[in-house]
LUMGU-982659 format. One record per atom (N, C-alpha, C): atom name; residue number from 1; x, y, z; residue in one letter. Coordinates in pm, 1 decimal. Layout:
# LUMGU-982659
CA / NUM / X / Y / Z / a
...
This chain:
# LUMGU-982659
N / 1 / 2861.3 / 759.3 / 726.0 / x
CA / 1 / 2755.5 / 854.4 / 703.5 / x
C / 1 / 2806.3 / 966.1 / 612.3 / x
N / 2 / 2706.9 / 1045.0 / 580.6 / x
CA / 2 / 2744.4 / 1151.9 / 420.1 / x
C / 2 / 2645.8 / 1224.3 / 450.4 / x
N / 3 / 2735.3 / 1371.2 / 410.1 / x
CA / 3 / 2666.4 / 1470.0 / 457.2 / x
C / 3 / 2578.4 / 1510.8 / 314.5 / x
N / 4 / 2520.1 / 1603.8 / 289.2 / x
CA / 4 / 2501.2 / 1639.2 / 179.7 / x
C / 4 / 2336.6 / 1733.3 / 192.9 / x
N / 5 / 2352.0 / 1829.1 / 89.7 / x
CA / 5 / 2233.7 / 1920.5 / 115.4 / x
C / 5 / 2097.1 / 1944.1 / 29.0 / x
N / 6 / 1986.5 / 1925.5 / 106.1 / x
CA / 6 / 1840.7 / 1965.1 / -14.8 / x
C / 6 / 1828.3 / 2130.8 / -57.1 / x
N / 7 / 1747.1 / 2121.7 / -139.6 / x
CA / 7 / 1806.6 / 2236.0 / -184.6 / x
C / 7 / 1617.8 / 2288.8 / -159.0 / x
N / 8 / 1531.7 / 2358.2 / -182.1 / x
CA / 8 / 1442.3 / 2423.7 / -189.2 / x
C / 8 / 1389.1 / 2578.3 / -231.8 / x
N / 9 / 1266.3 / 2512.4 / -290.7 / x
CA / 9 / 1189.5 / 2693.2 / -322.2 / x
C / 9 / 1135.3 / 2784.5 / -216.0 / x
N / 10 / 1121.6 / 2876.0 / -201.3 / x
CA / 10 / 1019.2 / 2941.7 / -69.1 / x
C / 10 / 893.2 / 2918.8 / -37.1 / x
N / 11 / 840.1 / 2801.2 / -90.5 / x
CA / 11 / 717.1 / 2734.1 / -51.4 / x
C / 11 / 797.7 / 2586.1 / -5.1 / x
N / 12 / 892.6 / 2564.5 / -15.6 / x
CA / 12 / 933.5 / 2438.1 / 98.7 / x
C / 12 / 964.8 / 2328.1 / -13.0 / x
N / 13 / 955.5 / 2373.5 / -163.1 / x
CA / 13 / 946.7 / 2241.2 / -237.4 / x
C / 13 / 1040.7 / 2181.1 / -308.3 / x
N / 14 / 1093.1 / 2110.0 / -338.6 / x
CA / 14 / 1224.7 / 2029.2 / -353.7 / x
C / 14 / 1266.8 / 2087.1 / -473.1 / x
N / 15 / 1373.6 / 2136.2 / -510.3 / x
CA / 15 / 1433.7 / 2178.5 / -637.9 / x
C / 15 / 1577.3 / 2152.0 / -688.3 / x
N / 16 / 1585.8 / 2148.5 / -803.6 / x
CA / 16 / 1746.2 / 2111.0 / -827.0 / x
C / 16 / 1882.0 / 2191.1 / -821.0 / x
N / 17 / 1968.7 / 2109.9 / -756.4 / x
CA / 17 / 2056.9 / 2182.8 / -711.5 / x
C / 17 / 2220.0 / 2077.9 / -683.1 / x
N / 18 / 2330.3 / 2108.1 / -687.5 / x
CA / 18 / 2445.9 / 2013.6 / -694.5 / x
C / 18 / 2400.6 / 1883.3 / -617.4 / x
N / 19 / 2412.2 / 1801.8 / -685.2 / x
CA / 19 / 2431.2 / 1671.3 / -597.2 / x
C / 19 / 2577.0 / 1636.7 / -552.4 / x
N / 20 / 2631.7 / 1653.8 / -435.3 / x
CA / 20 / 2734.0 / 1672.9 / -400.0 / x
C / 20 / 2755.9 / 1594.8 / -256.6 / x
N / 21 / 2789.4 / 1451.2 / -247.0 / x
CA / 21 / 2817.4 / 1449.3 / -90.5 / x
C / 21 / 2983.6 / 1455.4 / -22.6 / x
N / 22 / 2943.8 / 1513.3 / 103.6 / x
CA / 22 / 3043.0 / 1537.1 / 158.2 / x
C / 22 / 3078.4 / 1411.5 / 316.2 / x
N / 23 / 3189.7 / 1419.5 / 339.1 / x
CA / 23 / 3253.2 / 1336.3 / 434.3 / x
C / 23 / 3239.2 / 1320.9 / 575.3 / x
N / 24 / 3175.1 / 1500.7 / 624.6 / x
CA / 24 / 3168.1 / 1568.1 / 713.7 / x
C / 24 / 3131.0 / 1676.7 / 713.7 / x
N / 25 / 3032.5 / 1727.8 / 827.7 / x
CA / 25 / 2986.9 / 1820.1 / 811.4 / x
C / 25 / 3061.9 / 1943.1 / 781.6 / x
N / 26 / 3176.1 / 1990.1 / 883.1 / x
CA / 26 / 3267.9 / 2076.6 / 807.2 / x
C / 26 / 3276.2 / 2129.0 / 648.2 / x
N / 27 / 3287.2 / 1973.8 / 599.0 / x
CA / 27 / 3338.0 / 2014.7 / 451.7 / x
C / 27 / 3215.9 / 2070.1 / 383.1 / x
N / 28 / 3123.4 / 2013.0 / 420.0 / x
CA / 28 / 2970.2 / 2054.1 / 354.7 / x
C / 28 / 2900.5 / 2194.8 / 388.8 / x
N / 29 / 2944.8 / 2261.0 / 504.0 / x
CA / 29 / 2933.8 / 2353.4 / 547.5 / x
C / 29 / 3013.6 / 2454.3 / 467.6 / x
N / 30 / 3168.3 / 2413.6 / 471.9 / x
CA / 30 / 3263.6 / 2521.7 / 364.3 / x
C / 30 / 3213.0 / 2503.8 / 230.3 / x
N / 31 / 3176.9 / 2397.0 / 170.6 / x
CA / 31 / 3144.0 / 2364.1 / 35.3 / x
C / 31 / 3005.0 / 2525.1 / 54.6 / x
N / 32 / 2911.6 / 2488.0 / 120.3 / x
CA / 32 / 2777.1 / 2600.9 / 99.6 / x
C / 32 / 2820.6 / 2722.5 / 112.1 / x
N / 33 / 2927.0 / 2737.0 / 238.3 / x
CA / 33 / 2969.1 / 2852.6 / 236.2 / x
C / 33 / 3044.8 / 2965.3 / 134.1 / x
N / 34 / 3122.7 / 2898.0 / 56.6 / x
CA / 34 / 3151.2 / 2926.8 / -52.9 / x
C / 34 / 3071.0 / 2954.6 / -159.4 / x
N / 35 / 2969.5 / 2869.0 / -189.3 / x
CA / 35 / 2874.5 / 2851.1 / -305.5 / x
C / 35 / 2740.9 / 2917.9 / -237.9 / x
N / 36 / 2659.6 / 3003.8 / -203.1 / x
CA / 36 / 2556.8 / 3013.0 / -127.0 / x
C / 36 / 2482.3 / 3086.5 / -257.7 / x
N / 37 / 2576.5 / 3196.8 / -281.2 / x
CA / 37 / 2488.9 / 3313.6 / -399.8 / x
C / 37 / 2471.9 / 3254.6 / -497.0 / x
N / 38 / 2587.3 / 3157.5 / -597.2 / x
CA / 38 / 2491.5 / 3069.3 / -684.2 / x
C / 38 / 2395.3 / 2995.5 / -646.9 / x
N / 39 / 2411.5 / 2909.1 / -571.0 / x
CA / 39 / 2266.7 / 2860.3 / -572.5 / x
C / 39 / 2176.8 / 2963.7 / -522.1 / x
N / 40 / 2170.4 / 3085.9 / -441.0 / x
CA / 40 / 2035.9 / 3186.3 / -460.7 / x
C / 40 / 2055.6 / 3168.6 / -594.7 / x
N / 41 / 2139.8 / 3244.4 / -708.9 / x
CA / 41 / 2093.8 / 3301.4 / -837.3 / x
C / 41 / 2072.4 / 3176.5 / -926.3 / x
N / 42 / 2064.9 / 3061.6 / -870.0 / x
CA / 42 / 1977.1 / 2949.9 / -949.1 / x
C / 42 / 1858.9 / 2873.5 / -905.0 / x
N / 43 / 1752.3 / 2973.3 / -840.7 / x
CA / 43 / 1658.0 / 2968.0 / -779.7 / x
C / 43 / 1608.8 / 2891.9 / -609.2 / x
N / 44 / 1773.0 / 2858.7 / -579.7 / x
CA / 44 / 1686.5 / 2776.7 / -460.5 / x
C / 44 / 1682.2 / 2891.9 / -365.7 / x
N / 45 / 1596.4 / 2891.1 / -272.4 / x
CA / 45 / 1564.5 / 2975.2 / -149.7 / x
C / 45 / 1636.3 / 2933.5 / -50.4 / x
N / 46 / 1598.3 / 2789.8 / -10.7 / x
CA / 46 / 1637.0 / 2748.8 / 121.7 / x
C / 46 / 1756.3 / 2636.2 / 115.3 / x
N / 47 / 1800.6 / 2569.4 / 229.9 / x
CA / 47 / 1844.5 / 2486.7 / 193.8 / x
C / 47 / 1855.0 / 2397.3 / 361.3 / x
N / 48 / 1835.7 / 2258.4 / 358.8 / x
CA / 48 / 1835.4 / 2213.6 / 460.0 / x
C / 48 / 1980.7 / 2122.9 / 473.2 / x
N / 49 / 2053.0 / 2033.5 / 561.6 / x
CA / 49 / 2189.4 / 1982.0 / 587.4 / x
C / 49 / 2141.4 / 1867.0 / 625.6 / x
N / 50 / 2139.3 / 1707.9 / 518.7 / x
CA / 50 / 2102.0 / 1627.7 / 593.3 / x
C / 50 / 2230.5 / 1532.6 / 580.4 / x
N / 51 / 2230.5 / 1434.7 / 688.6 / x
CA / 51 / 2344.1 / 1311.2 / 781.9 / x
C / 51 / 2251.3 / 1236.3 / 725.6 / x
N / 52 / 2310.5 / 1165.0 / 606.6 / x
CA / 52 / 2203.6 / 1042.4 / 539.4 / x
C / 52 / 2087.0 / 1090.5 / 499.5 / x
N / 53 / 1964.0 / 1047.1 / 611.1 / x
CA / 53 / 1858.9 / 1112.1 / 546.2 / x
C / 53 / 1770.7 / 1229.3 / 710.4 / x
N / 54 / 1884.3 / 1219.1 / 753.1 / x
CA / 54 / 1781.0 / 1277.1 / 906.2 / x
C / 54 / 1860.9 / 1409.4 / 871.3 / x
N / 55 / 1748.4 / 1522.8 / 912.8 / x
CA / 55 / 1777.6 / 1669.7 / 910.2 / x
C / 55 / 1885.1 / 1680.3 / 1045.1 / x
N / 56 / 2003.8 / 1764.0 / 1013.2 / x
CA / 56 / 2064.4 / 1799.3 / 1089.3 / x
C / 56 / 2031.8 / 1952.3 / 1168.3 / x
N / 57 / 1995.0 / 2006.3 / 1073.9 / x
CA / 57 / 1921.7 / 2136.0 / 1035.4 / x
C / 57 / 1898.2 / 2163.3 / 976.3 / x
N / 58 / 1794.5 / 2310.2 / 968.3 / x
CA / 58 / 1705.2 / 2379.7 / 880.5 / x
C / 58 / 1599.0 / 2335.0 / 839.1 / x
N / 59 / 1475.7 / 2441.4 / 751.8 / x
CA / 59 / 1539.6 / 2490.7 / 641.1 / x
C / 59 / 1602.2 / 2596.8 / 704.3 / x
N / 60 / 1711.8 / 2647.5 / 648.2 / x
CA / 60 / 1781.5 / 2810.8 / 651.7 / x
C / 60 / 1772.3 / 2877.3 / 517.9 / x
N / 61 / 1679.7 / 3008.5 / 550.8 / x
CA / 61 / 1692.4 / 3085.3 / 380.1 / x
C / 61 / 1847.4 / 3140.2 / 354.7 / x
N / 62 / 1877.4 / 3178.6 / 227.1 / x
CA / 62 / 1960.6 / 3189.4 / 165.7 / x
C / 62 / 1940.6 / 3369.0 / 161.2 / x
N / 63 / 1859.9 / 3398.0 / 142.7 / x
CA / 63 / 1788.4 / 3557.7 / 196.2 / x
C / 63 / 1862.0 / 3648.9 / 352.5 / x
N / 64 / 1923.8 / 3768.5 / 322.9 / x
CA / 64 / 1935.0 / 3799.1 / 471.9 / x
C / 64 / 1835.5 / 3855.1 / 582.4 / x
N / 65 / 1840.8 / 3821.5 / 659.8 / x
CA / 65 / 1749.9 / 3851.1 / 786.7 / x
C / 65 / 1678.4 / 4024.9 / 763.1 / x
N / 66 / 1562.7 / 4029.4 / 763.5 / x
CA / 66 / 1527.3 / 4187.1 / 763.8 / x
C / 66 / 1494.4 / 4200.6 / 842.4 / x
């Protein structure tokens, strides 16, 4: 299984963003964690964590909590 992440606008809609899979969630987690503000400053809003194709979680915005 391969981790790897969708990327989204703030209306929920699919947008482009690294195609990147990872091994484990860990790594895919440090991979976003690292990279979070570029992808805000290349328009995605949200981003969901999927195991193949089943949501592991989210969406989670990229926005902080107000």
């Amino acid at each position: 299984m391969e981790f790897r992440w969708r990327y989204q606008d703030a209306q929920g809609r699919d947008v482009a963003g690294p195609d990147v899979a990872f091994a484990d969630q860990t790594e895919a987690e440090e991979w976003f964690s690292a990279g979070w503000r570029d992808l805000l400053d290349a328009g995605v809003e949200q981003v969901t964590l999927l195991r193949s194709e089943s949501e592991v979680y989210g969406p989670m915005s990229l926005h902080p909590a107000q």
